[in-house]
C-alpha positions, 0 to 999 in steps of 0.5 A: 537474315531471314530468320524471325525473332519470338516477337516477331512470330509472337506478332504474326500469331496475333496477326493471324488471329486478327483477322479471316482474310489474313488467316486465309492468306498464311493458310493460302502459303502454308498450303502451297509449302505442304503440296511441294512437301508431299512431292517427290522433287524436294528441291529447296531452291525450287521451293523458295522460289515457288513461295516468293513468287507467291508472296509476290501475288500476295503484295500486289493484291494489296495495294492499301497500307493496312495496318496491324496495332499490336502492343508492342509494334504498329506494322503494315499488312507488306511486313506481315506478309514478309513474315510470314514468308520469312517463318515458313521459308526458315521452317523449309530450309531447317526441314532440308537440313533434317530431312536431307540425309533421309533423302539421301538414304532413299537415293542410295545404291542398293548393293548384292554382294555375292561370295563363293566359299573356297570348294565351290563356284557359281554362275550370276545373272546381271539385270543387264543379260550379262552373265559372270562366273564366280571362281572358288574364294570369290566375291562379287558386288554389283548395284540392283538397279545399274546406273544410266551412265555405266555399269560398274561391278567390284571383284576380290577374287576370280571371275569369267565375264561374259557382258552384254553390249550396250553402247549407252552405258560401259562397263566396268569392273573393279578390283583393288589394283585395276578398273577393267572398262569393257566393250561387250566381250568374254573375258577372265579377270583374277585378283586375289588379294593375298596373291602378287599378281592381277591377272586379266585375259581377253577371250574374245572383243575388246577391252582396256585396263587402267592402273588405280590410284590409292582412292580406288579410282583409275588413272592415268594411261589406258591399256587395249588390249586384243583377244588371245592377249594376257595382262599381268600386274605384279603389285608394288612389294615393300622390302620386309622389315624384321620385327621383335615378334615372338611369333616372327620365327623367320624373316625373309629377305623380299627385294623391293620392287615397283608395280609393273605390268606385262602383255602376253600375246597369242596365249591359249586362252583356255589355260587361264579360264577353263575353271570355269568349266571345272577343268584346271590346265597347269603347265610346269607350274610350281607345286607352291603356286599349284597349291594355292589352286587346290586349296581353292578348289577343294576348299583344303590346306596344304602344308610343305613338310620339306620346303624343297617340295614348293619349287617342283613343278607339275603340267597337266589336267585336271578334270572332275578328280576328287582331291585323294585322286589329284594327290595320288597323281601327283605322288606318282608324278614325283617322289613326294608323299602325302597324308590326309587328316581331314581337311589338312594335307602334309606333303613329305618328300618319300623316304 
C-alpha cells in the first residue's frame, strides 16, 4: 500500500509532461515537500499529513473527470493526483529511514569527560555555577548543554561537589554502584572501581541515594541522608575460585558476601573531604589501605616486602609533605623501612 510500481511512475512522468496545468499542480506538491524539508521540525507525520490535505485542496479544484489516454492505461486526472502524492509521500517516508539516524546524530548528548592522573587533582566548572573538585585517579563526565529535566553527571573515582540550587532540574551523580539525587548542597562522593566500598559523606543540605541495578539505573528504596552523615556501600563479593593459571601463585580464601549498606552519623566530616584542600587526615588506618591513598596522591607504587607491615595502623596529617617526608614519618612512627627506586617504594620491616 502506498508504493507506485515503474508503470505507475512511468505514467505520471507522461502525465506531467502532457500537459502545464498538470506540471504546475506536481511542482505546487513538490514545493510543498521541499519547505517542510528545509525545516528543522522533520516530522513524518506532520508531513504526510501537510501533503494530504493539499492533494485534498487539489480534488476539490477538480470537479471534472479529466482524463489522461496513455498507451497502456486510460486514467482520471483524481488518480493521477493520488499518484503523484503516492510518489512523494513514499520518497518522504525512504528519506525518514535514511536521514533518520543523521537526525539522530545531531540531537545527541555532547559529552566532556575529564580525568585527573594519579599525583594531581583539579577544580571544575559546571554550566549550571556548580563547582566539583576531582580527586587524584578520577574521572568525570557531564553533558555540555544539561538536560531541562535534570542534571546528571558519571563519576569512577573521588570528588567534592558543591551544587548549585535548582528547583527545576535535579541533580544527579552516577557512579557504578549508587545514583546520588541532590537538593543543592556540599558533599564528598568516593568510588573507585578497584576499591570494595562506595562512600558518600554529606557536608552540608540535603541528599539521597539508591542502589543501581545491573543496567546502571536506580532502584528500588531511596535512602536521605542529613549533614555530618556518612554512607558506606560494601560491593557484593563472589568467593575466589582457584585456577589453572601459571601466573596463579596464590589463591585467597574471600568469604562471599552481599552488598550491604551502613549509615554513619555525627562524623567529623572533614576527615573524608579535606583532600580537597590537599590535606589527608588518617585515623588508625591500615598501612595497606593508607597505601592505596599515597599511591594516589603521589602518583607512586607501594610494594610490601613483608606482608606484616600491611595491617600496622598509622593516625595523623598530612599537609603539603613531599613523599620522601611521609616515608620518613612513617619510618619513625613504626619500625618499618624503605627504599625508593624512582617511582617504586619497598617497605621492609627494620633489621
Amino acid at each position: 500500500m502506498n508504493e507506485a510500481s515503474k508503470e505507475d511512475i512511468q505514467l505520471l512522468e507522461d502525465w506531467i509532461s502532457s500537459d502545464a496545468e498538470h506540471h504546475s499542480y506536481f511542482e505546487q506538491i513538490r514545493d510543498t515537500w521541499n519547505s517542510i524539508e528545509l525545516e528543522n521540525e522533520l516530522d513524518e507525520k506532520k508531513v504526510q499529513s501537510d501533503l494530504r490535505s493539499m492533494i485534498g485542496r487539489i480534488e476539490v479544484k477538480t470537479e471534472g473527470t479529466k482524463i489522461f489516454k496513455s498507451k497502456t492505461r486510460t486514467l482520471s486526472s483524481n488518480w493521477l493526483y493520488k499518484a503523484a502524492a503516492v510518489f512523494i509521500l513514499g520518497f518522504a517516508a525512504s528519506w525518514f529511514v535514511f536521514q533518520g539516524p543523521k537526525l539522530n546524530e545531531k540531537k545527541k548528548t555532547v559529552y566532556n569527560d575529564i580525568e585527573t592522573p594519579k599525583g594531581s587533582s583539579t577544580i571544575i566548572n559546571l554550566p549550571d555555577g556548580s563547582k566539583i573538585w576531582l580527586n587524584a585517579g578520577s574521572k568525570l563526565r557531564y553533558p555540555q548543554n544539561f538536560d531541562k529535566n535534570e542534571r546528571s553527571v558519571f563519576l569512577e573515582g573521588e570528588a567534592f561537589f558543591e551544587v548549585s540550587k535548582d528547583k527545576d532540574r535535579k541533580f544527579l551523580v552516577k557512579t557504578s554502584e549508587l545514583t546520588v539525587k541532590v537538593f543543592g548542597t556540599k558533599f564528598n562522593v568516593k568510588s573507585y572501581p578497584d576499591e570494595s566500598a562506595v562512600e558518600t559523606t554529606l557536608v552540608e543540605g540535603s541528599i539521597s541515594i539508591q542502589k543501581n541495578s545491573m543496567t546502571g539505573e536506580a532502584f528500588g528504596k531511596e535512602i536521605k541522608m542529613e549533614p555530618n552523615q556518612r554512607i558506606v556501600l560494601y560491593k557484593a563479593q563472589k568467593k575466589s575460585v582457584p585456577t589453572e593459571s601459571r601466573q596463579a601463585k596464590k589463591i585467597e580464601n574471600v568469604p562471599e558476601r552481599k552488598a550491604k549498606l551502613v549509615l554513619s552519623k555525627r562524623i567529623d566530616t572533614k576527615r573524608f573531604t579535606s583532600w580537597k584542600d590537599g590535606k589527608l587526615i588518617i585515623k588508625s588506618e591500615p598501612m595497606m589501605k593508607l597505601a592505596v591513598t599515597l599511591e594516589r596522591k603521589y602518583n607512586v607504587r607501594i610494594h610490601f616486602e613483608d606482608e606484616k607491615i600491611k595491617h600496622f595502623k598509622f593516625s595523623g596529617t598530612i599537609n603539603n609533605e613531599t613523599i620522601e617526608q611521609m616515608m620518613e614519618a612513617i619510618k619513625l612512627a613504626s619500625s618499618f623501612d624503605y627504599r625508593i627506586d624512582e617511582r617504586d617504594i619497598w617497605i621492609s620491616m627494620k633489621q
